[in-house]
N, C-alpha and C positions, 0 to 999 in steps of 0.2 A: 454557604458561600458568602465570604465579604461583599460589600457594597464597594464599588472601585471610585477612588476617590476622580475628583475631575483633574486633568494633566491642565495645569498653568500655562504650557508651552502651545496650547495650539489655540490658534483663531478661528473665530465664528464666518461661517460659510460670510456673513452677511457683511462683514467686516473686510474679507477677502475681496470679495465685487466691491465694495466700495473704492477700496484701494487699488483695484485694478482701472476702475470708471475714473480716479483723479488722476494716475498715471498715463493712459489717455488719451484724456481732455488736454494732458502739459504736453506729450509728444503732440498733438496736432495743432496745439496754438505755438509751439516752437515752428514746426516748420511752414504754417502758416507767415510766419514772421521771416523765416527766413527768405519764402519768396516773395513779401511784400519788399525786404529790402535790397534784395536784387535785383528786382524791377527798378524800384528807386535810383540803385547804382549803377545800370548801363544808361537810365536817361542822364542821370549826371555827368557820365563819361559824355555821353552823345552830346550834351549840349556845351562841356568842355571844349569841344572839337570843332565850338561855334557853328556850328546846324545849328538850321531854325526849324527844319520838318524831325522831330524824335520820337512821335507817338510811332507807336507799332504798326506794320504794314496791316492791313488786309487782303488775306484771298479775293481776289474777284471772283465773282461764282459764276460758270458757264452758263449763257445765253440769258444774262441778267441785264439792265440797262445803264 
């Protein structure tokens, strides 16, 4: 029986996870970024609107002081 030569076409397991690991890494610093700058863009809007209070509300937490 021949020796089967190695198929050109296919990647190494190792090479596969890597490339899965940078693909990702890019989706979650994309949408990282995207809610850092949409945070950015409603306090802009808010402070367009001349407000001077535009930080974010907080819950008050029941029977807190």
């Amino acid at each position: 029986m021949p020796e089967r030569e190695p198929n050109e076409d296919t990647y190494s397991p190792r090479a596969v996870l890597l490339g899965l690991a940078v693909i990702l890494l890019l989706v979650l610093g994309c949408l990282y970024l995207f809610y850092a700058l949409s945070d950015m863009s409603h306090r802009e809007d808010c402070m367009m609107q001349g407000r001077s209070n535009c930080a974010p509300v907080e819950a008050a937490t029941p029977g807190g002081s």
